[in-house]
C-alpha positions in Angstrom: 19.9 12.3 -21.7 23.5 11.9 -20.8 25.5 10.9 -24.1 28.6 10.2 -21.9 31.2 8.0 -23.1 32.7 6.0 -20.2 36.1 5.6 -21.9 38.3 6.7 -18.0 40.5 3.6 -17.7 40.2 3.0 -13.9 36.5 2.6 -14.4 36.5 -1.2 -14.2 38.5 -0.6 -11.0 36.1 1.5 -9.5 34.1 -1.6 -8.2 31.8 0.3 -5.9 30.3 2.1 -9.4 30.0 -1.4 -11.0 30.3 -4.2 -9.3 31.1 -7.2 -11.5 33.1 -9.5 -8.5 36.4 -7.9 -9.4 38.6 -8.9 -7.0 36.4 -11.5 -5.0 33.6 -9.1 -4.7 30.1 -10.1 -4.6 28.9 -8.6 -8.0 26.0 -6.1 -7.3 27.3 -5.0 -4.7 27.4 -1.4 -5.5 26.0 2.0 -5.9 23.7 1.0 -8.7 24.7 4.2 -10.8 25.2 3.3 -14.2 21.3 3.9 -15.2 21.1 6.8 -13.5 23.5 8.0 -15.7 21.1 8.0 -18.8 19.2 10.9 -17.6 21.5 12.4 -14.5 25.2 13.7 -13.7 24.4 16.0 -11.4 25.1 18.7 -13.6 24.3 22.1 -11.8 24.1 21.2 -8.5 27.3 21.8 -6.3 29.0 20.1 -3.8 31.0 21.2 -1.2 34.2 19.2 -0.2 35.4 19.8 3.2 38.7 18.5 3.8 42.1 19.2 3.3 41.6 20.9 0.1 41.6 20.0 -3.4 44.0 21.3 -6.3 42.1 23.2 -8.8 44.8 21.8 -11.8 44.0 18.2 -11.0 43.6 17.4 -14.9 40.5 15.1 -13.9 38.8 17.5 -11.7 39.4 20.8 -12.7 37.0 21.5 -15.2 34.2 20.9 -12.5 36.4 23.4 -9.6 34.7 26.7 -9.0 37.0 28.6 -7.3 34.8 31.5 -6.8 33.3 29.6 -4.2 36.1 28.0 -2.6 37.8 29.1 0.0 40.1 29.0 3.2 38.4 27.9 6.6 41.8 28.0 8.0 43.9 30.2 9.5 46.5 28.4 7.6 45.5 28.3 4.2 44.9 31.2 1.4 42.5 29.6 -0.5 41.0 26.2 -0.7 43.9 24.4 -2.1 45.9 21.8 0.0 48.7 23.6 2.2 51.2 20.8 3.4 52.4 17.9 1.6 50.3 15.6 3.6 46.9 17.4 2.3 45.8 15.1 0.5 42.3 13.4 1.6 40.3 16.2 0.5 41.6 15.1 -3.3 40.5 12.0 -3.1 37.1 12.5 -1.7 36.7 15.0 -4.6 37.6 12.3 -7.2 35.0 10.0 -5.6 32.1 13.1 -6.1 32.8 14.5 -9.5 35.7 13.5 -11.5 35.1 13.9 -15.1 33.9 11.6 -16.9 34.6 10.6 -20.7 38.1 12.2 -20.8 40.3 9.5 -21.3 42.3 9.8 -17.9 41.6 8.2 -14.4 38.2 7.6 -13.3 34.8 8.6 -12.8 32.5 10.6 -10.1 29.6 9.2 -9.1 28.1 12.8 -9.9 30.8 13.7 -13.1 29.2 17.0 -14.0 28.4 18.2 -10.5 30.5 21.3 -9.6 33.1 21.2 -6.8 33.7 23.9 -3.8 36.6 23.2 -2.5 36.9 24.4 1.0 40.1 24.0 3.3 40.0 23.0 6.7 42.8 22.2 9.1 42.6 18.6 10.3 45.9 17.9 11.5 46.6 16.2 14.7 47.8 19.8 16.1 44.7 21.7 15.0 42.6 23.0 17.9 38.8 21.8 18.4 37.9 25.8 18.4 39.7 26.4 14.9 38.2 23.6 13.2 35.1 24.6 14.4 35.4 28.0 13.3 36.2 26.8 10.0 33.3 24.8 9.8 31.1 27.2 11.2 32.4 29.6 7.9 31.4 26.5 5.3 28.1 26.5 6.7 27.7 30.1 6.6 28.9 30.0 2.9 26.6 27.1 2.1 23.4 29.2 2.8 24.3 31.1 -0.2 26.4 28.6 -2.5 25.9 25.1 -1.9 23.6 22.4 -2.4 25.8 19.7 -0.5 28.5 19.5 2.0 30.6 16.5 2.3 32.3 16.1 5.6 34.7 12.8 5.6 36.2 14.0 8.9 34.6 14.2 12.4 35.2 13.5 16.2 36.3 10.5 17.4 37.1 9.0 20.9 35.4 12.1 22.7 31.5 13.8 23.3 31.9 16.5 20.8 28.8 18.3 22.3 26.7 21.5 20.9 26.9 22.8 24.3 30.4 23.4 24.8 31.0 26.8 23.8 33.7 26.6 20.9 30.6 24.4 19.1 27.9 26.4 20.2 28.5 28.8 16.6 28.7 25.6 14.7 24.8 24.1 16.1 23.5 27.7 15.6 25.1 27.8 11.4 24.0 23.7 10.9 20.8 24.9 11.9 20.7 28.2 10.1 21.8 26.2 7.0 18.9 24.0 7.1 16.5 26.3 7.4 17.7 28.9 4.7 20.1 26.9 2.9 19.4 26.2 -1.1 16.2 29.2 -0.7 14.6 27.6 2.2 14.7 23.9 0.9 17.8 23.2 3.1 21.5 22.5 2.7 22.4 18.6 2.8 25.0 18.2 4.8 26.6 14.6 5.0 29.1 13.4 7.6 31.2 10.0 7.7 30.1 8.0 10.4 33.8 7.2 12.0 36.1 4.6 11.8 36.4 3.5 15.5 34.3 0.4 15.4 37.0 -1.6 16.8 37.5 0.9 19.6 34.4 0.2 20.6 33.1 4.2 19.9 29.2 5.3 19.0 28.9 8.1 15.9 26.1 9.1 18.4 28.8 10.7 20.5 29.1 13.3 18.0 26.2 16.1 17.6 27.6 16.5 13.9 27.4 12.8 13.0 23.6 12.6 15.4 22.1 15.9 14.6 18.9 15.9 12.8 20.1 18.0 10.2 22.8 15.9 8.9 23.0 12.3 7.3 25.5 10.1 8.7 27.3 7.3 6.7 28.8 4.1 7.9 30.4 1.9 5.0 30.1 -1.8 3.6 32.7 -4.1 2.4 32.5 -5.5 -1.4 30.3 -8.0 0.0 28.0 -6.0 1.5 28.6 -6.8 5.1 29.7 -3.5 7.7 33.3 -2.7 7.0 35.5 -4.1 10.0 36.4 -0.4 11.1 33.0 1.1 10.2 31.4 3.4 13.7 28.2 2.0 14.8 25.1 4.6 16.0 21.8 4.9 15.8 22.5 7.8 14.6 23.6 6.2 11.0 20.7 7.0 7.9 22.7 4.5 5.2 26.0 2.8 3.8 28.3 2.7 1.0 30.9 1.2 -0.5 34.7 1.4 1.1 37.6 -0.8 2.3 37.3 -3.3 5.0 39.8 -5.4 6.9 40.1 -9.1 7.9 42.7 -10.1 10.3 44.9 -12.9 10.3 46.8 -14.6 13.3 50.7 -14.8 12.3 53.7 -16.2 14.5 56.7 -14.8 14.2 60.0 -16.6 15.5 63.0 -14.3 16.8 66.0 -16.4 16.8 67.5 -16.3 20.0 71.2 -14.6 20.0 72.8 -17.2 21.7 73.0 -20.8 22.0 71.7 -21.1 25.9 68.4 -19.1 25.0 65.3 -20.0 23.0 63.5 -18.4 19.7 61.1 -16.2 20.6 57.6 -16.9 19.5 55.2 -14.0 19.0 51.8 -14.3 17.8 49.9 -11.4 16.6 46.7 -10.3 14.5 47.6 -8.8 11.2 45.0 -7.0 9.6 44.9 -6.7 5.5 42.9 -4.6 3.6 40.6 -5.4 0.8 38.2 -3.5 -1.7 39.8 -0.1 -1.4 38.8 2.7 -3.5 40.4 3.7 -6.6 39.9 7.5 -6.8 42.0 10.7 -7.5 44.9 12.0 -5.7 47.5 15.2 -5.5 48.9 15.3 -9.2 52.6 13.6 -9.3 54.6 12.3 -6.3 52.3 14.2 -3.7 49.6 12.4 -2.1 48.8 8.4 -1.5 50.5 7.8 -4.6 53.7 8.7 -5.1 54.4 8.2 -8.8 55.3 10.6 -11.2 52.3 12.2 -13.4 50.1 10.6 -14.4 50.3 7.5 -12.8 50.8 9.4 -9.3 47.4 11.6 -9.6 45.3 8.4 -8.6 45.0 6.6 -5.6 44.0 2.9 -5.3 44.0 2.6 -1.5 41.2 4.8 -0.6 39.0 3.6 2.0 37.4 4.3 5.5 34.1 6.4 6.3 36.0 8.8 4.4 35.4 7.3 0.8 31.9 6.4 2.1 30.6 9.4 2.7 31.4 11.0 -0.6 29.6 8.5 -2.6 26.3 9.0 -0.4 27.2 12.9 -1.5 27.4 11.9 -5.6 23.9 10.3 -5.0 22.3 13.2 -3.8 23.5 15.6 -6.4 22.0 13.4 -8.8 18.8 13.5 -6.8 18.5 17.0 -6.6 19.4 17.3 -10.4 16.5 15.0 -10.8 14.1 17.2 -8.6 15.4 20.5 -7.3 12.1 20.8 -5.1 13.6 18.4 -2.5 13.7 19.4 0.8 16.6 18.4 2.9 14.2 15.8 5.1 13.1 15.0 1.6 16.4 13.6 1.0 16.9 11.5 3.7 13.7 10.1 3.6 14.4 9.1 0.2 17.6 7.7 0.9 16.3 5.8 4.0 13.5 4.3 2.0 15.5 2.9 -1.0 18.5 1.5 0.8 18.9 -2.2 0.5 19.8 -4.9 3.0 23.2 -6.6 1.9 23.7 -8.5 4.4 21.0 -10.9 5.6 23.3 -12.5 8.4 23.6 -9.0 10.0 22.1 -7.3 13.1 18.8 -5.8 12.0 15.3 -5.0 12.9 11.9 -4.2 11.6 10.4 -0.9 12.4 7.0 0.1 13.4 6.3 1.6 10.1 3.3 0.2 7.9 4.2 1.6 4.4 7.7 0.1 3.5 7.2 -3.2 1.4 4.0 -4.2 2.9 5.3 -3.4 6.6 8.2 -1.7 8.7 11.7 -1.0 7.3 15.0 -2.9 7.9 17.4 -0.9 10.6 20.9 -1.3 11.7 22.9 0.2 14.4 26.4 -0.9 11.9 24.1 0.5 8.5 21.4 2.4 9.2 18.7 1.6 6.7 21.5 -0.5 4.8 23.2 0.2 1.5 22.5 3.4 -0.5 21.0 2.4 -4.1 21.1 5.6 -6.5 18.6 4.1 -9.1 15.6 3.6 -6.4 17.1 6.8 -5.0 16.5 9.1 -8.3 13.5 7.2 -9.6 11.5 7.7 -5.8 12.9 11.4 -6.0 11.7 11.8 -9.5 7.9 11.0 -8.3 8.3 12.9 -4.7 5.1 14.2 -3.8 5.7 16.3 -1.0 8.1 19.1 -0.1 9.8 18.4 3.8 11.5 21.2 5.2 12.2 23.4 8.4 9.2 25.5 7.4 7.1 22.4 8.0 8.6 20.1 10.3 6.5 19.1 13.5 8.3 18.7 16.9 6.9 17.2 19.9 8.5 17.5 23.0 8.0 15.7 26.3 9.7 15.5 29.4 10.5 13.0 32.4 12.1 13.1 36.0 13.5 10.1 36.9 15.9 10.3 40.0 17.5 7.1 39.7 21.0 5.6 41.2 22.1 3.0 39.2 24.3 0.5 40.7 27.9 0.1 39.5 28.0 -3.3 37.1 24.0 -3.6 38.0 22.0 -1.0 37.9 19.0 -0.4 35.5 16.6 2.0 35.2 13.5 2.8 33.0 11.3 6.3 32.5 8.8 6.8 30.1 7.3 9.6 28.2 3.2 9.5 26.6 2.9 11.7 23.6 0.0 12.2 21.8 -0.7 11.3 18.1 -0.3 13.9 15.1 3.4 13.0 14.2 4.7 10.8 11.6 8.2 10.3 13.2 11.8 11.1 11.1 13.7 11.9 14.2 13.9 10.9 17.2 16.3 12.9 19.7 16.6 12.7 23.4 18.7 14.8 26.1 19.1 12.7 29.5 20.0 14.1 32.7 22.5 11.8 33.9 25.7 11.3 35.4 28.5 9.2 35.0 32.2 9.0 35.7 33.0 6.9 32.9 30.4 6.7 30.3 31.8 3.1 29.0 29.8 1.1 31.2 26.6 2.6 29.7 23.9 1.0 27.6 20.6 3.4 26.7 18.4 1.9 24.7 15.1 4.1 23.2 11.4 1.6 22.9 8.6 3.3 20.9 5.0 2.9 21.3 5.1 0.2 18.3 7.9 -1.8 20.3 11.0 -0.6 18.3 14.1 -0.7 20.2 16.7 1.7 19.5 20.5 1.5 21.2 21.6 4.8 21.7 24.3 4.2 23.1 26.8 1.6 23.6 30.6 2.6 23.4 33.0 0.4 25.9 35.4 2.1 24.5 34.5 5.5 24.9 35.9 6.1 28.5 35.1 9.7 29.2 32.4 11.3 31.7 29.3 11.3 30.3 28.5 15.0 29.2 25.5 17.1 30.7 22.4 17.8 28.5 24.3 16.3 25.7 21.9 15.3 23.0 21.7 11.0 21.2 19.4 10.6 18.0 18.0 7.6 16.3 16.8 7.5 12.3 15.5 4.4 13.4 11.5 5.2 13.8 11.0 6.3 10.1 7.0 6.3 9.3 6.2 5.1 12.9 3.2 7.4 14.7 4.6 10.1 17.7 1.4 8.3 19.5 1.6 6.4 22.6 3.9 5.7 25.3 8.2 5.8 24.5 10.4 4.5 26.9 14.1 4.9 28.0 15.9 2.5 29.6 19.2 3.0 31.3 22.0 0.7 32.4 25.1 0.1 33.8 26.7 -2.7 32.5 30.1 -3.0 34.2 31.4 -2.6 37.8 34.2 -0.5 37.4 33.9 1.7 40.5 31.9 4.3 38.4 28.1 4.2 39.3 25.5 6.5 37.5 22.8 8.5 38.5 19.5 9.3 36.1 17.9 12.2 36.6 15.5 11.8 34.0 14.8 13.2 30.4 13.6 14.9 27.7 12.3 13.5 23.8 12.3 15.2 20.8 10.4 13.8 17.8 11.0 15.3 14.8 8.7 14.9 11.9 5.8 15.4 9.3 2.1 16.1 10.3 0.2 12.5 10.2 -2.1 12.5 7.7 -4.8 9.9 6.5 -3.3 10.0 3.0 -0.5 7.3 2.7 2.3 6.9 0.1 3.0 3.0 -0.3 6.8 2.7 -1.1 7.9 -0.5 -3.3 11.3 -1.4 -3.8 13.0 -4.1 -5.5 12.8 -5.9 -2.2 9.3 -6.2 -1.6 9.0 -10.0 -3.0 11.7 -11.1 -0.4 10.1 -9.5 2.5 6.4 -11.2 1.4 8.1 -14.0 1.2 9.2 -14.1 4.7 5.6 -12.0 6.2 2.6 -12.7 3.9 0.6 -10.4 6.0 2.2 -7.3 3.9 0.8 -8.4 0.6 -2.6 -7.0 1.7 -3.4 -3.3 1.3 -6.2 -2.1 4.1 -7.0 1.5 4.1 -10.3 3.3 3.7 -9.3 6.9 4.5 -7.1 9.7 3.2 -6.4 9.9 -1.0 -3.7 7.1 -0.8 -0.6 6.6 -3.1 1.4 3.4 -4.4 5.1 4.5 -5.3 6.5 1.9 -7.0 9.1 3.9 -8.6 12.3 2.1 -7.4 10.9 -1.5 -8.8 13.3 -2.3 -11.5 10.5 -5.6 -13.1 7.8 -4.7 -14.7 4.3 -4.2 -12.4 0.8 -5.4 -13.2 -1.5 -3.2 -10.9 -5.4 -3.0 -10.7 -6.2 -0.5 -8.9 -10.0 -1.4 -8.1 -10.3 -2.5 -4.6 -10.7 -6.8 -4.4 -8.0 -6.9 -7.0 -5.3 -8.8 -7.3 -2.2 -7.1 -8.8 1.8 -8.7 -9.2 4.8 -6.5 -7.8 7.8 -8.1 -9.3 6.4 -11.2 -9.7 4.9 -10.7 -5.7 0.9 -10.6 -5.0 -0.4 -7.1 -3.7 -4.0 -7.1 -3.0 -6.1 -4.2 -2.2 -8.8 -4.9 0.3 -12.3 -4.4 0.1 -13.4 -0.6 0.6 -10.2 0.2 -0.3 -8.9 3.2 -2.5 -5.7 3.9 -4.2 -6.0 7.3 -6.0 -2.5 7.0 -7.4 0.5 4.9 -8.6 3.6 5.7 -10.0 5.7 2.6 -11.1 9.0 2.0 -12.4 11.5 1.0 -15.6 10.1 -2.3 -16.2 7.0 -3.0 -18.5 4.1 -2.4 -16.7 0.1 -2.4 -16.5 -2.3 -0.6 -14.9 -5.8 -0.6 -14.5 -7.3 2.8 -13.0 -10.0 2.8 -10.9 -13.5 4.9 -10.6 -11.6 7.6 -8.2 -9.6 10.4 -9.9 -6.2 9.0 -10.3 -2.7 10.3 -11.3 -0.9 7.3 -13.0 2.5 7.9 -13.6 4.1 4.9 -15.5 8.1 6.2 -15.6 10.4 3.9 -18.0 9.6 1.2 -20.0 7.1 0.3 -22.6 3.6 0.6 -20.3 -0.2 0.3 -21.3 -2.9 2.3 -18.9 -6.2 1.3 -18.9 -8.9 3.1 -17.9 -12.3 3.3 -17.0 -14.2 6.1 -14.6 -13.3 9.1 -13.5 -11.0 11.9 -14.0 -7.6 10.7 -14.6 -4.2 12.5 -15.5 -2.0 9.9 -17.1 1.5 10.3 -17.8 3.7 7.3 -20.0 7.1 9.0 -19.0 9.8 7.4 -21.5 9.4 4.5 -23.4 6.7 3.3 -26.1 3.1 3.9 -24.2 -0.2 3.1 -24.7 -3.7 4.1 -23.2 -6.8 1.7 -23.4 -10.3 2.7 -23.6 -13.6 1.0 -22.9 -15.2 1.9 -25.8 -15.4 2.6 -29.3 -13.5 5.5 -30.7 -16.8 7.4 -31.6 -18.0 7.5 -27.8 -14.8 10.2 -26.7 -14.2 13.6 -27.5 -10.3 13.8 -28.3 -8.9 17.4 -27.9 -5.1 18.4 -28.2 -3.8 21.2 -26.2 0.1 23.0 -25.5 0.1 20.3 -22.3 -1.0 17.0 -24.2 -4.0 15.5 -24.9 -7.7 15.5 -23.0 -9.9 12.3 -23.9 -13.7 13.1 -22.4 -16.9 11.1 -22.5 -19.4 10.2 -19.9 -17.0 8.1 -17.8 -14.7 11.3 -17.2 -11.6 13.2 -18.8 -8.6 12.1 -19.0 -5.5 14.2 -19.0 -2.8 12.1 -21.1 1.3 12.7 -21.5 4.0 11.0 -23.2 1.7 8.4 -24.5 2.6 6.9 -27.9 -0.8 5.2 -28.9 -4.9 5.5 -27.4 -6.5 2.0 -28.0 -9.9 2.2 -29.0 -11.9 -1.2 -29.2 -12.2 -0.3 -32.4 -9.3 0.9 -33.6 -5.7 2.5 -32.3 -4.7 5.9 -33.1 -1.2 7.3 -32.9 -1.1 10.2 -30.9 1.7 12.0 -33.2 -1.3 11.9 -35.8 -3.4 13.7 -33.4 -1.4 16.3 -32.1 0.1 17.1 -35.6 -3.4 18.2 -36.5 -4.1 20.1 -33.5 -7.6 19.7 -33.5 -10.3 18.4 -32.1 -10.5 14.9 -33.1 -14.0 12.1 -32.5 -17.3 11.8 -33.0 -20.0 13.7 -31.9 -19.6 14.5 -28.0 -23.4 14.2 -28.0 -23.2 10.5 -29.2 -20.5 10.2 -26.4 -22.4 11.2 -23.7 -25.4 8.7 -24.9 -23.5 5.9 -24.7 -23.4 3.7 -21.4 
C-alpha cells in the first residue's frame, strides 16, 4: 500500500485528479484516481513520452527520468531533451503521467512512481512527414525492448495520413511489430490523442495512427463532462479524459470613424475563452508556457487540448499494468472500454449489440468513444482479468465485396454488404473501400452490424482532400457483439459540389476473441441507471459455457445469490438469475458485500470491503481480498475437516472442499473461529472426518 503523502500544492488545482467543482466544475467529474492510489502508482512500469522532449533536471520529474532509455528520434536532437526554446509540450505531458508526488513542489502524476522515457521528436511546422515518421518508427522499435506505454499527444491533422504511402509504410510494419513482441509478447500500449479539429470539421479516422487497431485513441471532456469544444470526432475514439474546452461569446467592437463625415465601424465577432485547463509541469524557469522565474515558471496552468488528454488515459494504464502485468494490450482496451462512464446524458450516443455490459449493450460515441475513462473500475476490472488477449490469439475474419457504384454528386447513395459467419466476439472492426472521390468532404460511410449498430466512419466536411486508395477506417464501436450475420456499408454523397464518387466495393476486417459459451458479466457503477431505463437487463439467461459475474468496478456493496431463481441487489438494482441458469463465478467490488455460492464449483472473489461468503455445495476457492472477511457454513463445526496449508486454508466435508484466502473468521452454526487461531497452529483442526461425511 502506497503511504504517499499528497502534500504538492497544485494538487487542489489539478481538478481532473479530484474534482470538487473548483472553478464551476461539476464535482466528479474526473479521473477517479485517488483510491487507486492506496494500492497503485504505477511503480515499475514505464512510459514513454513522445513529444518534444522532457528535461531530465525538472525538480518534479527527474527522479522518475531514465535516461538510459531516452533518446533522440530526431535528426535534430542529441538526446531526448527539448532542443529549441519552444520545446515545451513534451514537459507538460510528462508532468501529467508521473510527476512526483509527496515532494512538496508542484503537482502530481496520475501514475507518480511510473518511470519516464523521454524520447525527442521534431514536430515543428517545418518538420517533414518522412522525418517524423522515421522518428517514430525508432520509438516503436525501442519500445519492443523498453517500454510498457507510449504516449503520443501529437498526430496528423487536416490530411489522410495513410499506411500505404511509402514514408509510413516503416511506421505500420514497427506499430505492428510492437504489438506483437512488445512487453514479451503481451504487447506495447500505444496511446494517441485523438486531434483537436472538431471545429474544422476533421475525423481522427483519417489517421491510421489515431484508427489502427493497435492503438487507443483519446478525445477529451470538459469539467462538466461534456466533449471538449475542439475535441476530433471518429469512430475510431476507445475513451475520454479530462482537458480544456472553449465557449464562444459574440462581442461587437466599435472603430471610431477618423473623421466627422464617416461612421463607427461595427464589427461583431465570436470570441472564444477557455476554461478548465490543466495545471501540470513545464520547462524549469522563464522557458516554456510559463514564463516566470523558478519555481513559479516550471508549472503550467493552461494545459489543455487532446494533448493533456491523452496522457492521463497513459497514467491509468500504468497503474493497470502495475496492478496485473499479465495484460495483454487488447486486454487493456477492453478494460478501458468497459469501465468508461457516460458524463454526458444529453450527448450523441448509442447502445451496442453487446449482451454482457450492465444487463445489455454498451454506451458509444463518435465525440467519446465509450465515454470518460474511470481509473478505479479500470484497476479493480484489471485486478480480476480472467483472460490474457494478445496478437498470439487474436481472431480475424475477413470478407470481401464488389460494389461498382456511381454515386451522384449531392445524391448519390450506395449500400454493399458482407455475411460472415459466427466464431468471433468482435473488438475491431476495420474496413478498406474501393472508392473514389475528388474531394472526400462530401462523404458520409456509415458501418451496420448484424445486431443493427450503426457506426459513422466517416464524416469530415472539412477534410477537403481526395479520398485516398485502399486507405483503411476502424470503429471500437462493436465491443462484445458476435462476427455472425450480415454487416453492411453504406456510402453517400452528401453535397453537390461538382465532385461525384465512385464505389467499387470493399473489404471488412473484424478483429477479435474466439466466441465462447462461457460469458463474463461486467457490472459497473452504472448498472442501476441503465435498469432503470431497460428492465429487461436485470434478468440473467444463460444455460451454457462456465459463466462469470465481474462486478469489480461497483463501488456499493453487492448482495448476490448465486443459485439460479434468485434474486440478488447490485447497488441497490435487482439482478435475477433465470431458471437453469449457472454462474460459476463472481468477483465483486469495495463495498460490503454477500454472497451465496451455489452447488457448481465456484471461484468467489470478494475484493475490498468487509464481505461474508456463504456456502453450501461443491468445490469452491474463496478469496476475501482486503478487508475484515468471513465465511459461513451450513453446519456444525464438527461436520468439516479444517486443514491449513503454505496457500491458506481447505475446509472439506460431504458438501465439497473449499479453498479459502484472506478470510478473517469461518462461521460455524455453532460457533466462529478465527482463522489466525488456526493457521498459527498449523494443524489439522475438527472433528472426525468420518463424523463429517455421516452427516447430511
Amino acid at each position: 500500500m502506497s503511504e504517499t503523502v499528497i502534500n504538492d500544492p497544485l494538487f487542489s488545482q489539478q481538478w481532473y485528479l479530484l474534482n470538487t467543482g473548483q472553478n464551476g466544475g461539476t464535482p466528479g467529474i474526473d479521473l477517479n484516481v485517488l483510491p487507486v492510489w492506496k494500492d497503485y502508482t504505477g511503480k515499475g512500469i514505464t512510459v514513454a513520452v513522445v513529444d518534444q522532449g522532457v528535461e531530465y533536471a525538472h525538480p518534479d520529474l527527474a527522479a522518475n527520468i531514465d535516461t538510459r532509455i531516452s533518446f533522440s528520434g530526431s535528426i535534430n536532437g542529441s538526446d531526448g531533451q527539448p532542443v529549441t526554446s519552444d520545446d515545451s509540450h513534451g514537459v507538460a505531458v510528462a508532468g501529467e503521467i508521473a510527476a512526483v508526488a509527496g515532494n512538496g513542489i508542484g503537482g502530481v502524476g496520475v501514475a507518480y512512481d511510473a518511470t519516464l522515457a523521454s524520447v525527442y521528436i521534431d514536430l515543428s511546422e517545418t518538420a517533414s512527414d518522412a522525418d517524423l515518421n522515421a522518428g517514430f518508427t525508432a520509438v516503436l522499435v525501442q519500445a519492443v525492448t523498453s517500454y510498457d506505454v507510449v504516449n503520443n499527444s501529437w498526430g496528423f491533422s487536416g490530411v489522410f495520413n495513410n499506411f500505404n504511402d511509402a514514408d509510413s509504410q516503416g511506421v505500420s510494419e514497427a506499430l505492428t511489430n510492437a504489438a506483437t513482441n512488445g512487453r514479451d509478447g503481451l504487447g506495447t500500449i500505444v496511446i494517441f490523442a485523438a486531434g483537436n479539429d472538431r471545429e474544422k470539421g476533421y475525423d481522427a479516422n483519417a489517421d491510421n495512427l489515431t484508427n489502427s487497431p493497435y492503438t487507443i485513441a483519446v478525445a477529451a471532456i470538459d469539467n462538466a463532462g461534456k466533449v471538449s469544444s475542439y475535441s476530433t470526432p471518429g469512430a475510431s475514439i476507445l475513451v475520454a479524459a479530462p482537458s480544456s474546452s472553449d465557449y464562444y461569446t459574440l462581442e461587437t467592437t466599435v472603430i471610431p470613424a477618423e473623421n466627422e463625415d464617416e461612421e463607427d465601424q461595427v464589427i461583431q465577432q465570436l470570441v472564444p475563452h477557455t476554461y478548465g485547463e490543466v495545471v501540470t509541469s513545464d520547462r524549469v524557469g522563464e522557458n516554456g508556457y510559463n514564463t516566470a522565474a523558478s519555481p513559479q515558471g516550471d508549472y503550467a496552468y493552461d494545459f489543455g487540448g487532446t494533448s493533456a488528454a491523452a496522457p492521463e488515459v497513459a497514467g491509468v494504464v500504468a497503474l493497470m499494468l502495475e496492478a496485473n502485468p499479465e495484460l495483454g494490450y487488447r486486454d487493456v482496451q477492453d478494460i478501458l472500454a468497459l469501465t468508461a462512464r457516460n458524463t454526458d446524458a444529453s450527448g450523441s450516443w448509442s447502445i451496442n449489440g453487446a449482451t454482457n455490459w450492465n444487463g445489455g449493450g454498451m454506451h458509444t460515441s463518435r465525440d467519446v468513444g465509450y465515454g470518460l475513462v474511470d481509473a478505479t473500475a479500470a484497476v479493480r476490472l484489471a485486478e480480476t482479468w480472467d483472460t490474457q488477449s494478445t496478437m498470439a490469439n487474436l481472431m480475424v475474419y475477413t470478407g470481401g465485396a464488389d460494389a461498382q457504384a456511381a454515386l451522384g454528386d449531392g445524391t448519390g447513395s450506395a449500400s454493399s454488404s458482407i455475411a460472415l459467419p459466427a466464431g468471433i466476439s468482435v473488438e475491431r472492426a476495420e474496413v478498406v473501400l474501393n472508392l473514389t472521390d475528388a474531394d472526400a468532404s462530401d462523404l458520409e460511410i456509415v458501418l451496420t452490424s448484424p445486431a443493427g449498430t450503426k457506426s459513422t466512419l466517416f464524416d469530415a466536411a472539412g477534410l477537403h482532400a481526395a479520398y485516398p486508395a485502399n486507405f483503411s477506417m476502424s470503429s471500437t464501436q462493436y465491443l462484445g457483439e458476435s462476427s455472425q450475420g450480415v454487416w453492411t456499408i453504406t456510402v453517400s454523397d452528401t453535397k453537390a459540389d461538382g465532385s461525384a464518387a465512385s464505389f467499387g466495393g470493399w473489404t471488412l476486417n473484424l478483429y477479435g476473441s474466439a466466441a465462447t459459451d462461457d460469458t463474463r458479466y461486467v457490472y459497473t457503477n452504472e448498472y442501476r441507471a441503465y435498469v432503470e431505463q431497460d428492465a429487461s437487463r436485470a434478468l440473467v439467461v444463460d444455460a451454457s459455457g462456465t459463466d462469470t459475474f465481474n462486478m469489480s468496478p461497483v463501488t456499493a456493496g453487492a448482495a448476490i445469490d448465486l443459485k439460479s431463481s434468485s434474486i440478488s441487489l447490485v447497488d441497490g438494482a435487482p439482478l435475477v438469475i433465470a431458471p437453469f441458469t449457472v454462474i460459476e463465478n463472481a468477483y465483486t467490488g469495495d463495498g460490503n458485500d454477500l454472497v451465496v455460492d451455489n452447488s457448481a464449483n465456484n471461484n468467489i472473489s470478494v475484493g475490498r470491503g468487509n464481505d461474508i461468503m456463504m456456502t453450501t455445495w461443491g468445490k469452491d476457492a474463496l478469496d476475501g481480498g482486503k478487508g475484515y472477511d468471513v465465511v459461513g457454513f451450513e453446519r456444525n463445526y464438527d461436520s468439516y475437516l479444517i486443514e491449513t496449508n503454505n496457500s491458506g486454508i481447505v475446509v472439506s466435508s460431504i458438501q465439497g472442499a473449499k479453498s479459502i484466502n484472506n478470510v478473517e473468521v469461518l462461521s460455524f452454526v455453532d460457533r466462529m473461529v478465527l482463522v489466525d487461531d488456526l493457521l498459527s497452529q498449523k494443524t489439522v483442526q475438527a472433528s472426525t472426518y468420518s463424523l463429517a461425511v455421516g452427516v447430511l
